[in-house]
Every structure is written in structure tokens, then in C-alpha cells.
N, C-alpha and C positions, 0 to 999 in steps of 0.2 A: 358230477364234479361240484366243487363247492366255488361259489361265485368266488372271483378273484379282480385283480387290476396287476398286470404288467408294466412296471417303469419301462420303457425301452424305448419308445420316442416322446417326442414332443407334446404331443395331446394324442386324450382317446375315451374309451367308455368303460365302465364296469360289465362287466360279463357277468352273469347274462342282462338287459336289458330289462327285467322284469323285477331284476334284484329291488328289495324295500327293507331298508337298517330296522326300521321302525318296527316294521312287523316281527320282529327278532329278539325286541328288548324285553318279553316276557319267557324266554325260551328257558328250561332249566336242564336242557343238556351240554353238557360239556365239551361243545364243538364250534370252531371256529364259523362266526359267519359271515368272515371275506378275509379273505389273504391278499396279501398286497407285496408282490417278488418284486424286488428292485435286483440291477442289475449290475449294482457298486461290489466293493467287497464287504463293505457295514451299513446297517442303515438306524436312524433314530425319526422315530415317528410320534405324534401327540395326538391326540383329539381335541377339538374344541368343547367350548361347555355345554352345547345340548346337540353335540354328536352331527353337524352341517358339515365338519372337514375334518381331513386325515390332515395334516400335514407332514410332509417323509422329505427326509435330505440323506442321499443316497452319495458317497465315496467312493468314486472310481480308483483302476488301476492308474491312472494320467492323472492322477491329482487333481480331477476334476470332480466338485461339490454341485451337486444341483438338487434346489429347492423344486418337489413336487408336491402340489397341491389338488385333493383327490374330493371333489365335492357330492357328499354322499347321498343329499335331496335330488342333486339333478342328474346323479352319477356317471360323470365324466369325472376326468384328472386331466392338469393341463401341466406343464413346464412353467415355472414362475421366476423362478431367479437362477442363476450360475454364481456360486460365491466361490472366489478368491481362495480365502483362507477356509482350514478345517471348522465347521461346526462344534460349538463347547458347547454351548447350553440352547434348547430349547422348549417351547412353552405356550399356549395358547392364554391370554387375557381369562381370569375367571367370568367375567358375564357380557363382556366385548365379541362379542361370534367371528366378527373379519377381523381381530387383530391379535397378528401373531408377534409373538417378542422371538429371533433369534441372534444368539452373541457368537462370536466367531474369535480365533485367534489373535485377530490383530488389536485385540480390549476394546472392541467397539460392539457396542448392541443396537440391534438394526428391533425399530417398529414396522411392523408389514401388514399391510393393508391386503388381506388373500384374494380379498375382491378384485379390484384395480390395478395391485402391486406398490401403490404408493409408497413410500421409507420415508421414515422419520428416525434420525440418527442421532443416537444417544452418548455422548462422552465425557469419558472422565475418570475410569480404572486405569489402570497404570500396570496391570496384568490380568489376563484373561477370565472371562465371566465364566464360573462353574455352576451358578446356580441364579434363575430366576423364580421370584414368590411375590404372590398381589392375593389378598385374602379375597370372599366371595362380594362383601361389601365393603372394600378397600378402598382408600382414597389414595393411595401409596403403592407403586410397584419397587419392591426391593431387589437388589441387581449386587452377587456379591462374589467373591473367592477367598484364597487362604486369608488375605490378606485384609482385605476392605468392604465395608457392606457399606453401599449407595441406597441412598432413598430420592424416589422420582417423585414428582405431583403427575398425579392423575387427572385428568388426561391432557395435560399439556405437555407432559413426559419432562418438565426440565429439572436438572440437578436441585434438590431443596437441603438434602443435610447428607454430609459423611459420619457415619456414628464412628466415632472414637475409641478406640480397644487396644490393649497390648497384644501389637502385631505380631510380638513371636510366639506367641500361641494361635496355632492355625485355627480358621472357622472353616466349620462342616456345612452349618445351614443357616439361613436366617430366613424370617418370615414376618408378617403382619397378624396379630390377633387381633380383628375388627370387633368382636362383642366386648372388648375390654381397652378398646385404641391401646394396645402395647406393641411393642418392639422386641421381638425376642431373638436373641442369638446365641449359636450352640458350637461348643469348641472340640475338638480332637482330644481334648482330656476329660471329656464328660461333663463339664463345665455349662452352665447355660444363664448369661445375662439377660434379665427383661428392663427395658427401658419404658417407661410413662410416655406416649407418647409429645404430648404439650410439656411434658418433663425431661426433658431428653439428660438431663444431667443428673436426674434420679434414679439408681440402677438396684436393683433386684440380681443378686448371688443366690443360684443353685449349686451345690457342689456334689457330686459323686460320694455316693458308700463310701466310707472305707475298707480296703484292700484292692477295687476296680483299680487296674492299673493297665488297662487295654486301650487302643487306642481307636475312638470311637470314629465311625467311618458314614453314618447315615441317621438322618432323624426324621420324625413325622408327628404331625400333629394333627388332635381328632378335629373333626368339622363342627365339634361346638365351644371348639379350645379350650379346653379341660387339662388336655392331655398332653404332654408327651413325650414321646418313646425316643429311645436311640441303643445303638449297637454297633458294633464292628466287629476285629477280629478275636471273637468271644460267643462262646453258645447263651450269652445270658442277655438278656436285655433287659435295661434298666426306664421302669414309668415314674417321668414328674407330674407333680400336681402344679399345674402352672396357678391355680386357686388358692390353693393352699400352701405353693412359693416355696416346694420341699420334694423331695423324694418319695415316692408313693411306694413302690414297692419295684423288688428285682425278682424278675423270671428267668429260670434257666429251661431255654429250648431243648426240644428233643433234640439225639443223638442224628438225625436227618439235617436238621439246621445247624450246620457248623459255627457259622459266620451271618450276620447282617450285614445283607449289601444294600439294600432298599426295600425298607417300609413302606407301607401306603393302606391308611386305613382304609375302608371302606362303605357306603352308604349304609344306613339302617332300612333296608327294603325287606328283613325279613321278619315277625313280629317277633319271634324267639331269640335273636339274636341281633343287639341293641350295637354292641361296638365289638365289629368284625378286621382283622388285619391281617391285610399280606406280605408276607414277610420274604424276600430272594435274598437268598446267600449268592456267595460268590461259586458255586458248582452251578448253577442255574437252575434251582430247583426252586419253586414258588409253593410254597406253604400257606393253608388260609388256615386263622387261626381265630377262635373265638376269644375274644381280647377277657370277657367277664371274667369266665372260669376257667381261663387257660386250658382249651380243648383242641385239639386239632381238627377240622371239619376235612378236608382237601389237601389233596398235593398236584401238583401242576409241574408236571415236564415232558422233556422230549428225548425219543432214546438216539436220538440222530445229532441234534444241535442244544446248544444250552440257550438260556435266555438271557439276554444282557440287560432289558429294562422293560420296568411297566409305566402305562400311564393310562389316566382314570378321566373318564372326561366327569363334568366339574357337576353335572347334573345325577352322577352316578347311576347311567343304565349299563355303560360298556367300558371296556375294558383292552388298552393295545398293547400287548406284549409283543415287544421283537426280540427277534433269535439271530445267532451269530451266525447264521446262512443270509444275511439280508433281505429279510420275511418280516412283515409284520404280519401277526392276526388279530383280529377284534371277536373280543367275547362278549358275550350277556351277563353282567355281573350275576342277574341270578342265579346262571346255572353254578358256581363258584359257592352256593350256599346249600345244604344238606334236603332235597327233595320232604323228608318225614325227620324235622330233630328228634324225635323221641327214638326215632331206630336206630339211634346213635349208642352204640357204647363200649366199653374199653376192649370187651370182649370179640369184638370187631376189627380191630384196626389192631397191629402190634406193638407191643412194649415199646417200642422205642417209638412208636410216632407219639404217641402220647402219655412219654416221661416228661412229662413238665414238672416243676418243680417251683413254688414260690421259694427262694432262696433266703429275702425278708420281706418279711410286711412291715411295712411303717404308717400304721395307722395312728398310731399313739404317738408317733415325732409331729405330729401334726401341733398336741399343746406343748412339746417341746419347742416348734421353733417358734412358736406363739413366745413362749417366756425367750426367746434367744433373739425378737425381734424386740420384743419389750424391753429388755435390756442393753439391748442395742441403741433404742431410742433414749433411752436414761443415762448410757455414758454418751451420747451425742449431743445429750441438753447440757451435760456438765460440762464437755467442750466446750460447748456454745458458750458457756459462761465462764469458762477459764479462758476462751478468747474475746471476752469483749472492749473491746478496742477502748472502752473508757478506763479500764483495769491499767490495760496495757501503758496507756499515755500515762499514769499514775507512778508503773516501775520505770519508764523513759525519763519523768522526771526527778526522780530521785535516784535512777544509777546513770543517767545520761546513755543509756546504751542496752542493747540486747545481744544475750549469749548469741555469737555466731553462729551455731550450728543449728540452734532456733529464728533466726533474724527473717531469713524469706517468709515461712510460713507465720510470722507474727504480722508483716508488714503486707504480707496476702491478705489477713482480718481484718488488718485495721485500716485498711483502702478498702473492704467489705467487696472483694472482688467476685463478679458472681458464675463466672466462669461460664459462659457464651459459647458454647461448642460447635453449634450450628451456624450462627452467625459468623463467629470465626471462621470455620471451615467453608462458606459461601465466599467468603473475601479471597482467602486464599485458592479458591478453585476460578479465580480472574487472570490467576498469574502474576508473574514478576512485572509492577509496572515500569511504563517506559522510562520516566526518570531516574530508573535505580537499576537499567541493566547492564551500564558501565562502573558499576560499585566498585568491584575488583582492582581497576586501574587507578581508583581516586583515593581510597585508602591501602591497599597492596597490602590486606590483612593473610597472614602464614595460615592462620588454619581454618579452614573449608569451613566445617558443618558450623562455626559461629559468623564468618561470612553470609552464608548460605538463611540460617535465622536473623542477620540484622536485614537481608535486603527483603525475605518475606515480611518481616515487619513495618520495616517502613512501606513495602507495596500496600499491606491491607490498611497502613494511615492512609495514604496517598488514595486508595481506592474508596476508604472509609470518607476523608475529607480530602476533596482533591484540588485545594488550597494547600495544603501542605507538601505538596509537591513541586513547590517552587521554593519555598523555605532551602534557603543553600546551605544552612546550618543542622539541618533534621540527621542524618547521620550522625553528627558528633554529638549532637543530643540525646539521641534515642541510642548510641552504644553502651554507654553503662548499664542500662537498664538489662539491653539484651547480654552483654557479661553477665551478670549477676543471675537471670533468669533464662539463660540460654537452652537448658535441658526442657523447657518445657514453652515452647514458641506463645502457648495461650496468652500466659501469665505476662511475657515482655509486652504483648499489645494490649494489652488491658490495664496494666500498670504504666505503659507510656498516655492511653487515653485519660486516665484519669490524672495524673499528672499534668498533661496538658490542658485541661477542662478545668481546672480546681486553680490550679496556680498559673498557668500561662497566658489569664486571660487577657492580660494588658502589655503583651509584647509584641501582637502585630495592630495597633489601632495605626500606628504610622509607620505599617511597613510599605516599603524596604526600610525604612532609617527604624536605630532600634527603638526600644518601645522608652519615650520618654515618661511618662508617668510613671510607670514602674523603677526607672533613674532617679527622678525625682524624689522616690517617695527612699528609696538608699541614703539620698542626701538629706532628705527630712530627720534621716536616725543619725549621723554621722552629729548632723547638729545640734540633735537634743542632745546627743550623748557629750559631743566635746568640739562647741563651734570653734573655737581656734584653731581646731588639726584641722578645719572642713575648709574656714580664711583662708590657711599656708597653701591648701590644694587648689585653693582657684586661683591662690597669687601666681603660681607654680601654670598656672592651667591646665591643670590636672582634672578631668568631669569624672563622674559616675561611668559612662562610657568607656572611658580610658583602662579603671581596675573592677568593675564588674558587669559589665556586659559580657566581656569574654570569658568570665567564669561563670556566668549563668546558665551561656548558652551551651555550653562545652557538660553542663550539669554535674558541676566539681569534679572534671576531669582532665585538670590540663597536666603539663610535664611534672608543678607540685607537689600535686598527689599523687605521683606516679614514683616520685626518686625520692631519695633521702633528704632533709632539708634541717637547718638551724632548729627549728620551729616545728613539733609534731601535729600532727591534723589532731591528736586530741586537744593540744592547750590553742586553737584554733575553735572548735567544739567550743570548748568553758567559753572563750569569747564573747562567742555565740550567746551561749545563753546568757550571760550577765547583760550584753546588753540587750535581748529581749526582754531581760525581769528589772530594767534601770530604764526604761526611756517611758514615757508620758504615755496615758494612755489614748491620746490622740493620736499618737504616731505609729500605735502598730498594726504591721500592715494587714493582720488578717480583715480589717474595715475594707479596706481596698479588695479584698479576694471573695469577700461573702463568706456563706456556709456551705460548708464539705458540701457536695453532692457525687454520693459512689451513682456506679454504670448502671441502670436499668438492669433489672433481672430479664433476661431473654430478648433484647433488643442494642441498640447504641445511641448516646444520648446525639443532639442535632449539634451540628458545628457549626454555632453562630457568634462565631469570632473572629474577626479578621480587621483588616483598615478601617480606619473612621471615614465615615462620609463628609464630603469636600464643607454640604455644610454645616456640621455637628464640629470639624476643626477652624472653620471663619470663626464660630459663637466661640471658639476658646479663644482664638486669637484677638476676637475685640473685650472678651471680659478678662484677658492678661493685662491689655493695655490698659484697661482700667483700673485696675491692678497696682500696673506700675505706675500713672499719674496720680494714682492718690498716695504712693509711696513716696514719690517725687514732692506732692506737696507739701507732705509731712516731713521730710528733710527738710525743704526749703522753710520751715517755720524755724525748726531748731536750728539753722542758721543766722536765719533775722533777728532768734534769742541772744545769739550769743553764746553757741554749741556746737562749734563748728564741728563735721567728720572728723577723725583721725585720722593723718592720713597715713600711709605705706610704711614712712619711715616709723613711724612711732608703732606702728601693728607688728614693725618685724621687733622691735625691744622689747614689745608686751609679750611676743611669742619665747623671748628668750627667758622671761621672769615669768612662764606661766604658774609655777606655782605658787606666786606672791601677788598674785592679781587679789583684790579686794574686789569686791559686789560691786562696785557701781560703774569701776574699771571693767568687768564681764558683761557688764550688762552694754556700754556702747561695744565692743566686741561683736554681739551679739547683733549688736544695729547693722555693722560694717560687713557679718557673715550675711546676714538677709539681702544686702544690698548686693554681694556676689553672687547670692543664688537668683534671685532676680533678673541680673545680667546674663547666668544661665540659661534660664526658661526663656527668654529672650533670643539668645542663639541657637536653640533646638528649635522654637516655633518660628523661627525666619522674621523676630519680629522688626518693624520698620522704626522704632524710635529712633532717632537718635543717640549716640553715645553723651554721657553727663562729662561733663569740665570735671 
């Protein structure tokens, strides 16, 4: 009898006693050498990487899953865990020996310590784990399904980036290619993105022949990542050149391989045969197939049960195929490879095991997508230069506006936003934070999914800088933005950070109260442009505060621009600009705001903005004062001359003849507007003088 291990209780030993893996891994017969009967209805089994454990999760009739762990040095097997939920994916660490990754129904990925038992619990899918991949020198375990590929740090195991994809196109596989640090993932349409790794927002497009129109079900990549392969429901399989970023060629399988259900290349142990693959369709029939010259070497089945899967441990001596009787068996990969190649030949084996057929070679698209990447690069630089944001300010200023249908993606350039997909996605895998999970109730917004993106936005500010989470105005702030850029949640937080970072740097130095300097410097334009309208408002007491603070904050969007009005927001605009291009060039506020600074490429800039320190606002408060006494004494001179202020009555007559005022008449005006704003800063900074006679 051939050594075997019975799941059926608790712990126990390999039979016979005497059994040794090792001494097996040079075998080149084609005989199982240990069978491992579980006593589930299904069972899925792994190897680790240099062949120390089975690990087997066997499915009973009672819905009962149990993890057995079958240690082949000391040859026993013991009962290791009872899980809950059904088994999705399993997989042993490529060069970690005790640590097994299994993912289970309920979208959690359990780390297992085979030694001990210890768990380390992995979350963050939102639907169940189909597939786990961590290359041989990986820093990265990737964890994915239709929907999501998750990338872990090794070995701390915690969440580091969600790569980003158009989710209705289902993913088949994703992986790590460690000789190249890239990111590659493979879609149900034959599709295969490779991301840079340190580049995560630079993506690499493979696409499928044309005419494949099959839906591809399985992929593999060789062990020196060159390669790779994918297939589905279709006798043909299609090789990329991950090096060369193109389609290498399609093979159409013999008339035995219907279908690829799973590939898996295999080690190069043999001198004649460099890149070996085994290829299981969905009948259960395992195919070994010489990858060079499309030869068929072996067929691998069972006339009783079919085979549901293989798996390779990572050192390439063996081989665990299980069968739909709940069996695994472990083979010697050598024996899987031809005793004498040379005795190999057509006249051997029948037509149809080996009708291969290169269907095309694409050797020569190789300088085609050479010139297709070249020109890629070439219309991506005249991009770059038909959006350069100094261009762009040049048509702003002379049509005062940009085509709507172009507006988002001009104002994406010209903020130079650099689109943070990981960092992004790390803020929002925090959650909705706690200041914004009563959103619903405080604005009672009708539709869901722009709800839904204002409150992830303002979580990842809040998360991002968790100062702004007390800011009671950030929702009415931060909704235009998310209107406007709602389809794409990136864009609203990147565009609200830079926003806030560039221009709002002077509106919390004295919060809670609003930001006076930034008032002041409103009033400063108000009176270069027309001190008499600025007099009438402080006669009125009418401050900055009063008519733009609440449209600052609201970030021009209050009831105004919202309904019909006398006054259109464009001859509001014109306004605008005349009096940017009419007031002194002391007064414009870009002095107060500095120079543009867009968001770090692949990080976020620090939030060092907030209230003034108690004593950075004393030193303003004693250099106003000084301020106002030397105002004071310079009044009081022109008094002693014989120049006395105008007073109220004569400032309302000037206002009714303002446009018969003469120069010398504007200019005490001028005196009497200084002397109200004066009075202002004085009432914002709590100052203690005295009120003047």
C-alpha cells in the first residue's frame, strides 16, 4: 500500500512510520507518494514552500470546515482550527514555512501560524477573497476578488494601498512581480494592467488579439516573470510578454484541452526543458505541456474522480493535486517530465494530443508597440503642453471663463493635482469619521451617492487634518466642490486640500471668531477701490463679516447663486476682475496668500494652519495700539492746525455729491475712511483704548 494520512480524528501519524517526502523528490515515476483521504465531501490542500506541511480544509456534510495540518518532517497531522464559514482561498507564504494565509466567506483573511495556531486577522474586502499571491521575494502579499485587489505589507500584514480599477470589469488574478517591483492584474476580458510599484498611478494596458472574445477564467506567471499566460472557456491560450508590455503569441491547445481551468507553470529541473506548464481544464484532465515548443510531454488523470486543483510547493520538488473524492495526492514533479526527451515524438502520442497550433506569433508587434508607446509618449507631451496651466490663466484672462464641458479637467491641471490613489484609499479605509456620521440629519440632502461622497470627504479631511473637524462650517464649504467633482471622490479631496492649503490659510489664526486679517485685507480693497461706499458701511456698521464672511465660507454658494436674481453671477465676475486690475499693487491679496503650492506627488502636504498662539496675538495687539496712538497723534496735530475732522453730518452731503467731490475733498474722506477702519480692527482684536470724543 502506498503511505497515506486519514483525516478522521483529532491528531495522529503518517502511515507507515518509516515514510520520508524527501527521499521521493528525485522519483520519475508517476505514482502518488502519499495520499491524504479526508472525510468531508471536498477537500483543498496546499503545500508549503520547501514541502514541511500539507495543509488540507476538509467540508463536511454539518457544515462543518476544519483546518488540518499534516507535518511531513515529523509525520504526524493534528486538527488546527474549526472555521465557521466555507474556505475561498488558500495558500501557504512563498518563503515563510509556519505561515499559512487562509480567506473564508465572511471577507476576512485569517494569517496562521501552523506551528502554534496563532491568527493574525486581516480586513478590509467588502466581498469574499478568491485569490491570494505574495511573489518569492515579495514585500507585499496581495489578497483579491471580482472586485478589489488589496495590497498588505509584509510582514506586518497591515492594509498599505487599494489599487484602483473599473470595477465592472471582473478580476481573475493579481500578483506581485518581485524582479521588476510591479503590480500586475488580469481581467475576465483578457485585459492585463501592470502598475510600477512606487508608481502606483502609472499603469501599463495589455489588451487581447483581436477577435478573442472568450471569457478568460485563469492566469499564471512564470517564475522569472517574463511570462504570462491566461485562458478560459476556449481551447486557445493566449502568452504576454510582461518585458516587452504586448502579446507574445496565441496557442491553440489540443483537442483533449477544451478549456483552461488552471495553469501553473512549473520548475525548470529538467535540462531539456526550460519552461514547463500545467495546464487543468475544467473535465479534470491535467496536461503537462512543453511551454518552448508547444509539445505535449504527459496527461495526468483519473478514470474514477476528476481533479479540482493543483498546487506546487514554491521550491518546486512536489506537486498536490486533489480530486473531487476528497483525496489529495503528492507527486514528485519529476516524474511529470519525460524519463528520455529525445524518445519523444509525434509518432508516439496521437494527433490530437499534439495538434498544437501557434494560431499568431507576435514577434514583430514587439517594434510595433515600441512605435505605439513612442507615440503615446509624444501625444502625452503635447498634452502636457496644451495643459499648462500658464496657457490656460492666459485664455481665463481674456475670455474670463472656460468651456463647461472642458472646465473640471482644465481646473484638475491647473491645481496640478497629482492624484494620490493610495494615500487616498488609506484615509478612506479609516471610515466615516465620528464628526460627520450625523450628516444626513444636518443637511437632509435627497440623493444618497453625493451624500455618501460629501461625508467620505470631509472624513478623509478630518482624518487627514483632525483640526478640521471641529470647523462647524466644513460641510457648506466642502459641498460645491464635491457637486461639481462628485463622480470621482479622488478629485473632491484633493481639490478641497489644495484649496484649503493655498487660500484658506488666514481663516482659522483666530478661530472660533472668523479670520480677521483675511476681513481686513476685503476692507483694504473696498477702500482702495471706493473709500466713501466703505465710510457709508461702517456708518451703517455694516463690517466685512457681515457681507463676506458668509460667502466665503459657504465658497459662493449661498441662496444667490442658487435662484434667479436682478444681477447675473457673470456681471458679478466682470466686477470681480476690474477691481483686481484697478486696486494698487499693495493691496492684492495674492501678498497675503504667498506662492501656489500644488499637493506633493504621492504624499499630503502637513496642516500647519490653525489659531494663532496667545503670544504671536498679544504682539499684534500691542503693535495696533501703537498703531492707533500714532494715528491719534497725527489727528490731534491736524486739529491744533486748524483742520478739524468732518464730521457725520457733512460725510452724509459728501456721499450724496460723490461725483462732484474735487481731490482735496477725497482725500480728507480718505482720512475719515482710515479712521473707521481703525475703529474696526480695534473691535475684532478686543482692543482696550478708549472710544475718541
Amino acid at each position: 500500500m502506498r503511505p497515506q494520512v486519514v483525516l478522521d480524528k483529532a491528531s495522529g501519524d503518517i502511515w507507515p512510520k518509516s515514510f520520508k517526502l524527501a527521499a521521493q523528490k528525485t522519483s520519475t515515476k508517476l505514482s502518488p507518494v502519499l495520499e491524504v483521504l479526508g472525510t468531508g465531501e471536498s477537500q483543498i490542500a496546499v503545500l508549503s514552500c520547501h514541502c514541511s506541511f500539507l495543509a488540507a480544509v476538509t467540508h463536511g456534510e454539518n457544515a462543518s470546515n476544519r483546518l488540518y495540518v499534516i507535518n511531513l518532517i515529523e509525520r504526524r497531522f493534528y486538527l488546527l482550527k474549526r472555521i465557521v464559514e466555507p474556505c475561498t482561498a488558500l495558500a501557504f507564504h512563498p518563503y515563510q514555512e509556519h505561515t499559512l494565509f487562509l480567506a473564508t466567506a465572511s471577507c476576512k483573511v485569517y494569517s496562521i501560524n501552523v506551528d502554534d495556531g496563532t491568527v493574525t486577522v486581516m480586513e478590509g474586502h467588502k466581498i469574499p477573497v478568491e485569490g491570494i499571491q505574495s511573489g518569492a521575494r515579495s514585500p507585499v502579499v496581495m489578497t483579491y476578488n471580482a472586485k478589489e485587489v488589496l495590497l498588505w505589507s509584509w510582514p506586518s500584514l497591515t492594509l498599505s494601498s487599494r489599487l484602483l480599477h473599473d470595477d465592472r470589469v471582473a478580476v481573475v488574478w493579481a500578483g506581485h512581480v518581485w524582479q521588476r517591483n510591479e503590480l500586475v492584474v488580469s481581467f475576465i476580458t483578457g485585459s492585463v494592467l501592470i502598475w510600477l510599484s512606487h508608481k502606483q498611478n502609472i499603469q501599463v494596458h495589455i489588451e487581447p488579439p483581436m477577435g478573442i472574445d472568450f471569457d478568460f477564467k485563469a492566469f499564471a506567471l512564470s517564475r522569472g516573470g517574463e511570462w504570462l499566460v491566461g485562458g478560459g472557456k476556449s481551447h486557445l491560450l493566449v502568452t504576454y510578454s510582461l518585458v516587452s508590455r504586448c502579446v507574445s503569441q496565441v496557442i491553440q491547445l489540443p483537442a483533449s484541452c477544451c478549456d483552461v481551468f488552471q495553469p501553473i507553470f512549473l520548475p525548470p529541473i529538467h535540462p531539456k526543458f526550460s519552461q514547463v506548464l500545467a495546464v487543468l481544464n475544467s473535465t479534470g484532465v491535467l496536461s503537462i505541456i512543453d511551454f518552448t515548443n508547444a509539445t505535449k510531454l504527459k496527461t495526468v488523470k483519473s478514470h474514477r474522480y476528476n481533479i479540482d486543483s493543483v498546487s506546487e510547493s514554491e521550491d518546486g520538488n512536489f506537486l498536490a493535486v486533489n480530486f473531487r473524492n476528497s483525496t489529495t495526492k503528492i507527486y514528485p514533479v519529476r516524474a511529470f517530465f519525460p524519463e528520455d526527451p529525445k524518445a519523444i515524438s509525434v509518432a508516439q502520442l496521437a494527433k490530437d494530443e499534439v495538434a498544437f497550433r501557434i494560431v499568431e506569433k507576435r514577434e514583430k508587434e514587439y517594434h510595433k508597440e515600441e512605435d505605439r508607446r513612442q507615440k503615446k509618449k509624444e501625444k502625452h507631451k503635447e498634452l502636457q503642453e496644451l495643459l499648462d496651466k500658464n496657457k490656460w490663466y492666459q485664455i481665463l484672462q481674456e475670455f474670463t471663463g472656460y468651456p463647461g464641458k472642458y472646465r473640471n479637467l482644465i481646473w484638475v491641471s491647473i491645481l496640478d493635482l497629482p492624484r494620490n490613489y493610495s494615500v487616498f484609499s488609506s484615509l478612506l479605509d479609516k471610515g466615516i469619521h465620528v464628526a460627520f456620521e450625523g450628516l444626513q440629519e444636518l443637511l437632509h440632502l435627497s440623493d444618497g451617492s453625493l451624500l455618501k461622497t460629501l461625508q467620505g470627504t470631509l472624513s478623509c479631511l478630518a482624518h487627514w487634518a483632525p483640526f478640521l473637524a471641529s470647523v462647524e462650517y466644513l460641510p457648506e464649504f466642502v459641498f460645491p466642490f464635491v457637486k461639481v467633482f462628485h463622480s470621482n471622490p479622488l478629485l473632491c479631496f484633493e481639490v478641497t486640500i489644495t484649496i484649503i492649503m493655498n487660500w484658506c490659510r488666514l481663516w482659522f489664526e483666530f478661530w472660533p471668531e472668523p479670520g480677521v486679517t483675511l476681513l481686513n485685507v476685503i476692507e483694504q480693497i473696498i477702500c482702495d477701490t471706493d473709500s466713501l461706499f466703505l465710510a457709508h458701511l461702517m456708518k451703517l456698521k455694516v463690517t466685512a463679516e457681515d457681507y463676506a464672511w458668509s460667502v466665503l465660507t459657504s465658497a459662493f454658494s449661498k441662496m444667490y447663486y442658487n435662484q434667479e436674481s436682478w444681477i447675473s453671477v457673470k456681471a458679478v465676475l466682470d466686477k470681480a476682475y476690474m477691481l483686481h486690475n484697478s486696486i494698487s499693487e499693495a493691496c492684492l491679496p495674492k501678498k497675503r496668500f504667498g506662492v501656489f503650492t500644488p499637493i506633493p506627488p504621492g504624499g499630503l502636504p502637513l496642516f500647519n494652519i490653525g489659531p494663532r498662539d496667545a503670544r504671536d496675538e498679544e504682539k499684534e495687539n500691542i503693535e495696533g495700539k501703537l498703531r492707533d496712538l500714532n494715528l491719534e497723534v497725527q489727528f490731534s496735530k491736524q486739529s491744533t492746525t486748524g483742520n478739524p475732522l468732518p464730521n457725520m453730518a457733512h460725510l452724509q452731503q459728501q456721499e450724496d455729491m460723490v461725483y462732484l467731490v474735487g481731490q482735496k475733498e477725497l482725500q480728507k474722506q480718505e482720512e475719515e475712511c482710515l479712521d473707521s477702519i481703525v475703529n474696526l480692527r480695534k473691535r475684532h482684536l478686543a482692543s482696550t483704548l478708549p472710544k475718541k470724543s
